[in-house]
Backbone as JSON Lines, residues from 0, in Angstrom:
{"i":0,"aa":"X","n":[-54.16,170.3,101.57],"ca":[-53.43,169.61,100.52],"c":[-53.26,170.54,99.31]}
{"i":1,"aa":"X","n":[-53.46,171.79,99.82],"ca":[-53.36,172.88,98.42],"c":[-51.84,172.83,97.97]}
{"i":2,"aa":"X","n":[-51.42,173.02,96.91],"ca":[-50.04,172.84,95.97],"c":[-50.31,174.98,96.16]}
{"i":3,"aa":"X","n":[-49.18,175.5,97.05],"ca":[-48.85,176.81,97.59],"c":[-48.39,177.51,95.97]}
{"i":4,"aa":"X","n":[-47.73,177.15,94.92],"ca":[-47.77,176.84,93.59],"c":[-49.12,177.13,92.29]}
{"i":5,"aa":"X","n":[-49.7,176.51,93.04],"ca":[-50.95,176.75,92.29],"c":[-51.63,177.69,91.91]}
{"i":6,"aa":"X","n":[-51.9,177.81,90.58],"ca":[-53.52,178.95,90.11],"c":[-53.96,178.73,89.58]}
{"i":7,"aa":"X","n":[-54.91,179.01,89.16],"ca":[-56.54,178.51,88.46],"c":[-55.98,179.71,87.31]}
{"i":8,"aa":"X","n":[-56.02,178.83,85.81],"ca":[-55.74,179.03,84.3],"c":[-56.66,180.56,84.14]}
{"i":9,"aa":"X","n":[-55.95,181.12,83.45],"ca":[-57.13,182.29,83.66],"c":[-58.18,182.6,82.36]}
{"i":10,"aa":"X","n":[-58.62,181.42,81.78],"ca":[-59.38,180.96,81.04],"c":[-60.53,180.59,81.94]}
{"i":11,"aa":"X","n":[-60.42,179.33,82.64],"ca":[-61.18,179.06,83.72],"c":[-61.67,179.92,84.71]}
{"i":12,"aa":"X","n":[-60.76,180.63,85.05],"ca":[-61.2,181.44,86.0],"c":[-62.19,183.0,85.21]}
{"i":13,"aa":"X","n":[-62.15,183.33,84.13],"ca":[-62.92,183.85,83.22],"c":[-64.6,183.02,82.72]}
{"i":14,"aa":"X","n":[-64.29,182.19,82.81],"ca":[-65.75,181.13,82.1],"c":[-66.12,180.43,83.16]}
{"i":15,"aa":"X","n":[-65.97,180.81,84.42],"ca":[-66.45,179.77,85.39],"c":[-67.0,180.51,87.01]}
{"i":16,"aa":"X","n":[-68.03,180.1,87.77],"ca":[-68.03,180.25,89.32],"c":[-67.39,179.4,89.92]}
{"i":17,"aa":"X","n":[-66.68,179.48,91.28],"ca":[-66.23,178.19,92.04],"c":[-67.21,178.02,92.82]}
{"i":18,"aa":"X","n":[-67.61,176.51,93.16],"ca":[-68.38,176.12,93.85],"c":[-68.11,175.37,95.3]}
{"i":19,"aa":"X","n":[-66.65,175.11,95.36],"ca":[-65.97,174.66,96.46],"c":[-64.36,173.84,96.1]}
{"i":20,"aa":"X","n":[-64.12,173.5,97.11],"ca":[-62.89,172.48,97.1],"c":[-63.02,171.26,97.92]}
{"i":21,"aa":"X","n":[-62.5,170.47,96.97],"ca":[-62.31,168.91,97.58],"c":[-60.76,169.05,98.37]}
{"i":22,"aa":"X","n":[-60.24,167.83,98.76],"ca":[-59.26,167.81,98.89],"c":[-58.49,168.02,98.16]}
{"i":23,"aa":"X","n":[-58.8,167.42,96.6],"ca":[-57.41,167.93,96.23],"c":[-58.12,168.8,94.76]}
{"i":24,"aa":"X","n":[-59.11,168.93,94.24],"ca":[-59.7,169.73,93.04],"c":[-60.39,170.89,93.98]}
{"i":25,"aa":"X","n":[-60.68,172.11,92.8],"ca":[-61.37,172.85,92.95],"c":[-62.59,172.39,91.81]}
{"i":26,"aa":"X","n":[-63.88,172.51,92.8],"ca":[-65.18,172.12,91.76],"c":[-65.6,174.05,91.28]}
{"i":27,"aa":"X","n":[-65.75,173.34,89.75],"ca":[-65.85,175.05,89.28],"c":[-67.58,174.54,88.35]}
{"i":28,"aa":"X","n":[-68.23,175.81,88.39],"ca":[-69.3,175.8,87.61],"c":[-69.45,176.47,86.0]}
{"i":29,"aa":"X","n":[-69.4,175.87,85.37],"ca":[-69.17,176.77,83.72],"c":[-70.34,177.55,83.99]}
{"i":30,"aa":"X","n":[-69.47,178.58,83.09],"ca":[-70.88,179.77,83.0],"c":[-72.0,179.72,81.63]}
{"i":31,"aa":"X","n":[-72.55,178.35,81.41],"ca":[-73.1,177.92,79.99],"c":[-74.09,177.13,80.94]}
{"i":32,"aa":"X","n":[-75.21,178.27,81.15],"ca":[-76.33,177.25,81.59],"c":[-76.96,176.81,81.09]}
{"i":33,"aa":"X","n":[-76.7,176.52,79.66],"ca":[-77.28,175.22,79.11],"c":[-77.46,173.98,79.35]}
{"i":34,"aa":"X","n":[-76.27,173.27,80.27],"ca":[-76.11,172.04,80.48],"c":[-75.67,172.31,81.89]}
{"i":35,"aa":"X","n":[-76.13,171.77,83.57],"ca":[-75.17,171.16,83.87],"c":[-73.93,170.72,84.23]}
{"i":36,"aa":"X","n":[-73.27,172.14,83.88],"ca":[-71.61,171.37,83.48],"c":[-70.55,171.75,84.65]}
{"i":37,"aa":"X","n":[-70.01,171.35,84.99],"ca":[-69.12,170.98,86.25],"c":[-67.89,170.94,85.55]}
{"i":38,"aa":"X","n":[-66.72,171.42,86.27],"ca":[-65.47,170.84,86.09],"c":[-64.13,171.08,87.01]}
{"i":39,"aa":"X","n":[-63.72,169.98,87.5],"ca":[-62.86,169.72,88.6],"c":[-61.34,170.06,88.16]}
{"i":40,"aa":"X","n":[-60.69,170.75,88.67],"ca":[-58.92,171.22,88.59],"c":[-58.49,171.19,89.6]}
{"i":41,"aa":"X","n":[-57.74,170.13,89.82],"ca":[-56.52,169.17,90.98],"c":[-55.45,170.52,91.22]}
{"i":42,"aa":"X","n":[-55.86,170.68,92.27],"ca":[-55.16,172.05,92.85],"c":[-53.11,171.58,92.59]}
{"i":43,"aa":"X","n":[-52.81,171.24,91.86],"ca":[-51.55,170.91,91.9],"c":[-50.67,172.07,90.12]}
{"i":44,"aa":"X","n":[-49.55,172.74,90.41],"ca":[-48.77,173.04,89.42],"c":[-48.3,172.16,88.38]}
{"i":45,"aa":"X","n":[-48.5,173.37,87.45],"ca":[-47.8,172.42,86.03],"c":[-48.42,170.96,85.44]}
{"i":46,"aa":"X","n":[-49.79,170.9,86.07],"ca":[-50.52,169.57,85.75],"c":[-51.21,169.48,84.22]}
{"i":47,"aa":"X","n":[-50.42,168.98,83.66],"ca":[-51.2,168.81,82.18],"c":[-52.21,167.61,82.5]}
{"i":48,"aa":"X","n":[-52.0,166.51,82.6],"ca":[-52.47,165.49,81.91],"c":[-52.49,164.5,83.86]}
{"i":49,"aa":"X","n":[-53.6,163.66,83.66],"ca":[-53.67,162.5,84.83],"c":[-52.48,161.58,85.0]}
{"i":50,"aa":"X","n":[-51.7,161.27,84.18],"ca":[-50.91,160.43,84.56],"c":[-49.55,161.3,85.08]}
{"i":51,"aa":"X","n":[-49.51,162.39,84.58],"ca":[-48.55,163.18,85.37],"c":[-48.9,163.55,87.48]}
{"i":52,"aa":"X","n":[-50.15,163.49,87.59],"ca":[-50.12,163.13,89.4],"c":[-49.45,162.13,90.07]}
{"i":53,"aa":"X","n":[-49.31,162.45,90.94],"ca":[-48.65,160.95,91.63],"c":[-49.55,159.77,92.01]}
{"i":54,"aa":"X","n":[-49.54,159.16,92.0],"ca":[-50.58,158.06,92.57],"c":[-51.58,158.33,93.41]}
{"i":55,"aa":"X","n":[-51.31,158.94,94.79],"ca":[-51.74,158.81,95.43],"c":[-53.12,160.17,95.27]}
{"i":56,"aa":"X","n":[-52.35,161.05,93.94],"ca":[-53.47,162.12,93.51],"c":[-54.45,161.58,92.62]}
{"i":57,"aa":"X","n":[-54.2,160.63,92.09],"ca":[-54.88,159.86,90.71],"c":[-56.08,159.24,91.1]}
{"i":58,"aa":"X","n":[-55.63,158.56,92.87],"ca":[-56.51,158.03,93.55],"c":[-57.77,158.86,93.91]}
{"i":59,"aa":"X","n":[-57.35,159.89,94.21],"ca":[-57.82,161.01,94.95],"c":[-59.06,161.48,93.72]}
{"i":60,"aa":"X","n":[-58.52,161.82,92.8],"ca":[-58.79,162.72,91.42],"c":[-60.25,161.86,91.25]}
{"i":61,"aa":"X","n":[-59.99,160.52,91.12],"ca":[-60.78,159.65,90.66],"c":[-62.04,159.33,91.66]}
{"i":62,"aa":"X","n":[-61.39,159.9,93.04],"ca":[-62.61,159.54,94.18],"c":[-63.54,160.87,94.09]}
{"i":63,"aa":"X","n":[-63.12,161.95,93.91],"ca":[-63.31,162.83,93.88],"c":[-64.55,162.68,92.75]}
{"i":64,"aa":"X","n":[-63.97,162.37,91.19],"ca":[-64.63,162.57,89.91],"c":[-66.21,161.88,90.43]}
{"i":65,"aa":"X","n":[-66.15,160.85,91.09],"ca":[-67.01,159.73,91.34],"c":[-68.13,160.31,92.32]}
{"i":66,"aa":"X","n":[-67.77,161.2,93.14],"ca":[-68.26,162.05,94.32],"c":[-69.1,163.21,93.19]}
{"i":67,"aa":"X","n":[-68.58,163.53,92.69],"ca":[-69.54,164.6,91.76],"c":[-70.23,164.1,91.0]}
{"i":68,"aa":"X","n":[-69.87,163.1,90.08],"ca":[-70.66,162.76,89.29],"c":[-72.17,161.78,89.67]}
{"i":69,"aa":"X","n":[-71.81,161.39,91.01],"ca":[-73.18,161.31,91.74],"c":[-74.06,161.74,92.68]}
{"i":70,"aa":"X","n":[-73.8,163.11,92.74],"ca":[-73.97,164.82,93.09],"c":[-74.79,164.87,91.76]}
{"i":71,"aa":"X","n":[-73.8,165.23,90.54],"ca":[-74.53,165.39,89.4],"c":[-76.26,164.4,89.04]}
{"i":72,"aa":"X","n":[-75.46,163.1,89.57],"ca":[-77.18,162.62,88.75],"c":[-78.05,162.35,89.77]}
{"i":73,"aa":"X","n":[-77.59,162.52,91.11],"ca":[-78.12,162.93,91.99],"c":[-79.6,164.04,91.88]}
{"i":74,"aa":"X","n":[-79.1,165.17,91.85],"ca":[-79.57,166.52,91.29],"c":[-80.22,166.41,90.04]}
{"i":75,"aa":"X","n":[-79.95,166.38,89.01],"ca":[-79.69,166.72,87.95],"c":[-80.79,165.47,87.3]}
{"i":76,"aa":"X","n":[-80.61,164.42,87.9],"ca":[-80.89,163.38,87.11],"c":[-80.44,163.13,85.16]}
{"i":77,"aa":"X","n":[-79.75,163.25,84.83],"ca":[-79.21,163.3,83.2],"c":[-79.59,162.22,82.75]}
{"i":78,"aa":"X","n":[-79.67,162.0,81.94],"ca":[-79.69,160.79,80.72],"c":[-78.61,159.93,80.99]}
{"i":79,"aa":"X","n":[-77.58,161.42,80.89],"ca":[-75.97,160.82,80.45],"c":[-75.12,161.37,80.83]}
{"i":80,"aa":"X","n":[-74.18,161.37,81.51],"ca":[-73.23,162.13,82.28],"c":[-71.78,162.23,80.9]}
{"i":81,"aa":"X","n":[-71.41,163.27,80.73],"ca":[-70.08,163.09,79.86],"c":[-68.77,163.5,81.19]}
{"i":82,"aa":"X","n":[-68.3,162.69,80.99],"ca":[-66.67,163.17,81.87],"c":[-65.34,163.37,80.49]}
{"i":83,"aa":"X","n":[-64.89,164.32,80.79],"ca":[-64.01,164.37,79.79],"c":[-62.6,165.32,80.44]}
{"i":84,"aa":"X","n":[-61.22,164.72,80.25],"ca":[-60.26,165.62,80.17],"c":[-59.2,166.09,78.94]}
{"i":85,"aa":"X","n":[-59.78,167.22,78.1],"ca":[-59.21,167.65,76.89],"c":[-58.15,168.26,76.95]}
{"i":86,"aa":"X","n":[-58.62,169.66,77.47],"ca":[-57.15,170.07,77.5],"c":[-56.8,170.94,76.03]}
{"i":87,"aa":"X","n":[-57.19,170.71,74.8],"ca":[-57.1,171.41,73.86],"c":[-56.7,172.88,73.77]}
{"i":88,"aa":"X","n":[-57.38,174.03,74.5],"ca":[-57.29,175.2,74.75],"c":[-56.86,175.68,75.74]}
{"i":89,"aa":"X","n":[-56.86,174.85,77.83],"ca":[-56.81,175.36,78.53],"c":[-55.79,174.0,78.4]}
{"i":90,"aa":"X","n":[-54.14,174.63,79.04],"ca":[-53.43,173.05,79.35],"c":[-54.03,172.63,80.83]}
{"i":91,"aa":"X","n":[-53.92,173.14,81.59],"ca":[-53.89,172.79,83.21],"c":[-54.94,171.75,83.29]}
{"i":92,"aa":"X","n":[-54.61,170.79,83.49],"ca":[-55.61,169.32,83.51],"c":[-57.11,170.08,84.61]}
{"i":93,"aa":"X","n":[-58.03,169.6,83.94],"ca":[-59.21,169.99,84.35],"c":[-59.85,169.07,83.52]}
{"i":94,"aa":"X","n":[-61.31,168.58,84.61],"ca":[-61.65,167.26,84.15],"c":[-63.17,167.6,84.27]}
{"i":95,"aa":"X","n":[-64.29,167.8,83.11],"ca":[-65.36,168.06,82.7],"c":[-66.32,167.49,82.9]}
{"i":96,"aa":"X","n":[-67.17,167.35,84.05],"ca":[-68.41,166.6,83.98],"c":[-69.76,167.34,83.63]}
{"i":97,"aa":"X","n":[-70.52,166.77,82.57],"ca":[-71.6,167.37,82.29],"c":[-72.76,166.63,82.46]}
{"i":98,"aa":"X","n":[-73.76,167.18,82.72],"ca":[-74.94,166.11,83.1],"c":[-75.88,166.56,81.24]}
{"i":99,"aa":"X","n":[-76.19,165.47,80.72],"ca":[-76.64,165.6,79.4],"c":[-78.0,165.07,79.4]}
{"i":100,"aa":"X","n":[-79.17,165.31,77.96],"ca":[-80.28,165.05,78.44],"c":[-80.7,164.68,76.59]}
{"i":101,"aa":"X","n":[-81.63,163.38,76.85],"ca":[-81.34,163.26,75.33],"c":[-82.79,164.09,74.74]}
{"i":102,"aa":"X","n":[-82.71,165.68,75.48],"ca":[-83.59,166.69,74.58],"c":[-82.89,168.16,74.5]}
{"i":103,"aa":"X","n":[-81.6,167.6,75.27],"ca":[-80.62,168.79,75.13],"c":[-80.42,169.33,73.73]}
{"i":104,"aa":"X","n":[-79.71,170.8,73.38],"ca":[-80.14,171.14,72.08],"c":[-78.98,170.34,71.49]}
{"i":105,"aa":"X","n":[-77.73,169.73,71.99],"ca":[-76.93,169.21,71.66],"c":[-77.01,167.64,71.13]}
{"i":106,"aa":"X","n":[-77.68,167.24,72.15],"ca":[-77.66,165.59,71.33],"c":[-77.72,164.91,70.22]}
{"i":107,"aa":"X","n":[-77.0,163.97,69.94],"ca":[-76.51,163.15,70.54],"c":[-74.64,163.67,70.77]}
{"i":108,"aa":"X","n":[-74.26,165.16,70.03],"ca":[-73.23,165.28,69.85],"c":[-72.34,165.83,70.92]}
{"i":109,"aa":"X","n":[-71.26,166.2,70.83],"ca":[-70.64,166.63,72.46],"c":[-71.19,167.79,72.31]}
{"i":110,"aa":"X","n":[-70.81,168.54,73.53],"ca":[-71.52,169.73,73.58],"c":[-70.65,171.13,73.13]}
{"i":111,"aa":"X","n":[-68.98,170.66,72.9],"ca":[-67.83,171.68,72.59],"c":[-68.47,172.62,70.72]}
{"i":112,"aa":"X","n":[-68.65,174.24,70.64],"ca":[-68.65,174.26,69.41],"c":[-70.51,174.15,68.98]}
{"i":113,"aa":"X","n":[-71.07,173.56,69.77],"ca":[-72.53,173.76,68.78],"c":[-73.44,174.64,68.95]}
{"i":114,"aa":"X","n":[-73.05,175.11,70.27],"ca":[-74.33,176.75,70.58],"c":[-73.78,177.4,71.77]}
{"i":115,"aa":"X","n":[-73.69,178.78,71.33],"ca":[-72.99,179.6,72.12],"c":[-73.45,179.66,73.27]}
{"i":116,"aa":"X","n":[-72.5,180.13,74.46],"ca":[-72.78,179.88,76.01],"c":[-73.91,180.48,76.24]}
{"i":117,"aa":"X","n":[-75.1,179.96,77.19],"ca":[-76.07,180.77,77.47],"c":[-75.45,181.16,78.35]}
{"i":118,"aa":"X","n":[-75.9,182.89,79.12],"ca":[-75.2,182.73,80.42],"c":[-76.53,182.83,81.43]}
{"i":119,"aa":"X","n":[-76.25,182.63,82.76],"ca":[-76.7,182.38,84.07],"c":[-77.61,183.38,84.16]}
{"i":120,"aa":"X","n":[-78.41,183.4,84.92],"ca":[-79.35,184.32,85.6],"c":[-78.56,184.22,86.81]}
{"i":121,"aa":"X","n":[-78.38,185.14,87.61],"ca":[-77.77,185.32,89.33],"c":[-78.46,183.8,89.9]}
{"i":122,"aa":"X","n":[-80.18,183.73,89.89],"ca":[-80.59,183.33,90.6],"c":[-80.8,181.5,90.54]}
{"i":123,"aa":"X","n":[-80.58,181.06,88.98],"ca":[-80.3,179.87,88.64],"c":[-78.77,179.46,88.66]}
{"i":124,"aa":"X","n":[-77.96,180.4,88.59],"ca":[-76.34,179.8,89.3],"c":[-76.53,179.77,90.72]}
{"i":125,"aa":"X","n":[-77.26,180.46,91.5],"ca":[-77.17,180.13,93.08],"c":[-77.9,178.99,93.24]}
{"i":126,"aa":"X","n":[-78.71,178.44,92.48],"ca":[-79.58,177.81,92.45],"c":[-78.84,176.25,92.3]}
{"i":127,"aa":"X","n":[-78.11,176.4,91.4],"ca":[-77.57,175.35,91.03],"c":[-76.21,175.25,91.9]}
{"i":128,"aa":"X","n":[-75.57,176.47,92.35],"ca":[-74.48,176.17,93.31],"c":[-74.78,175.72,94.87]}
{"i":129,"aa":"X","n":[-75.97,175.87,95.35],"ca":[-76.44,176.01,96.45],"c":[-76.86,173.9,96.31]}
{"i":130,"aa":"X","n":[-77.11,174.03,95.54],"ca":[-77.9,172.29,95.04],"c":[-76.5,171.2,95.25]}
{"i":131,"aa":"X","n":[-75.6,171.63,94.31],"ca":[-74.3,171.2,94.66],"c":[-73.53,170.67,95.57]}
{"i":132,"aa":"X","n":[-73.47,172.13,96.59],"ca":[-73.03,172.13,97.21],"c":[-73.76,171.22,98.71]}
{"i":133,"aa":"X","n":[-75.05,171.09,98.47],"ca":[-75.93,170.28,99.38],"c":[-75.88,168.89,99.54]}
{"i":134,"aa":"X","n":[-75.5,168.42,97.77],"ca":[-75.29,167.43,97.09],"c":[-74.09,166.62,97.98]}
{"i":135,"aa":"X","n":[-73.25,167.37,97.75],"ca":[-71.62,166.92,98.25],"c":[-71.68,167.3,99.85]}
{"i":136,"aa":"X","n":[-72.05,167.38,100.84],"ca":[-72.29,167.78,101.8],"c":[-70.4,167.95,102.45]}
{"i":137,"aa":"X","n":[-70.34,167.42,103.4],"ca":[-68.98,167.48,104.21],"c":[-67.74,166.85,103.06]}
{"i":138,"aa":"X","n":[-67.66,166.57,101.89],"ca":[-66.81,166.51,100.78],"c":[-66.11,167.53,100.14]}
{"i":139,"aa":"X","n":[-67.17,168.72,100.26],"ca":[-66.32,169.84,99.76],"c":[-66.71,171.26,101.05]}
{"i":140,"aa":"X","n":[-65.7,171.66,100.67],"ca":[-65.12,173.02,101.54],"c":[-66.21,174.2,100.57]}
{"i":141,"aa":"X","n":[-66.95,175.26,100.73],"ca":[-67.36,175.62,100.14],"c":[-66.55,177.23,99.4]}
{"i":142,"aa":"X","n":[-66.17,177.87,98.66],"ca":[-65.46,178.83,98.15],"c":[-65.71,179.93,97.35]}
{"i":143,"aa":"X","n":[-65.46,180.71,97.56],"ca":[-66.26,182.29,97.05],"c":[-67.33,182.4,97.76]}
């Protein structure tokens, strides 16, 4: 169901690992191991915003979001899961799930803007991609 059209923003593809593909998103891992943070981009062109998919992607988008985000607290166990699609800086609709913790250095506030990215150790991104990907078992295709 890949859109032949398609590429990954090269913002995203700068600040992120991929961790696999759904049917119709690519699940990407931010490179801010501070939190947690996940975020799904609906392999489709020119996608700003959710209501621009067709239905039958919206459906999809949303089964999908639901599939990770209980992967996420699955794993992760969070406090609080944030889902968010902004869009502010990167247009290409990409939809943010973070698993949050109310001793995170962030709380109670979002996490955009308050402390610069930690980055990864090799062995806690495999760590956490490998968890993931265990998480979501036959849901996602695995990538890179």
């Amino acid at each position: 169901m890949h859109d032949t059209d398609w590429t990954l923003h090269p913002r995203l593809e700068a600040d992120t690992a991929a961790v696999g593909d759904f049917t119709l998103s690519r699940l990407l891992l931010s490179n801010d191991a501070t939190y947690p943070w996940t975020i799904l981009v609906p392999r489709r062109a020119g996608i700003r915003e959710i209501h621009e998919l067709g239905e039958a992607d919206q459906q999809l988008l949303l089964r999908e979001s639901v599939l990770l985000s209980r992967a996420l607290t699955a794993v992760f166990a969070p406090t609080k899961l944030n889902v968010a699609a902004l869009g502010n800086v990167v247009p290409q609709l990409h939809v943010h799930h973070i698993a949050r913790y109310d001793h995170d250095p962030a709380w109670p506030a979002p996490v955009w803007g308050k402390l610069p990215a930690t980055d990864y150790t090799p062995a806690l991104r495999a760590e956490r991609v490998v968890a993931l990907r265990a998480a979501l078992g036959a849901a996602l295709t695995p990538h890179g």
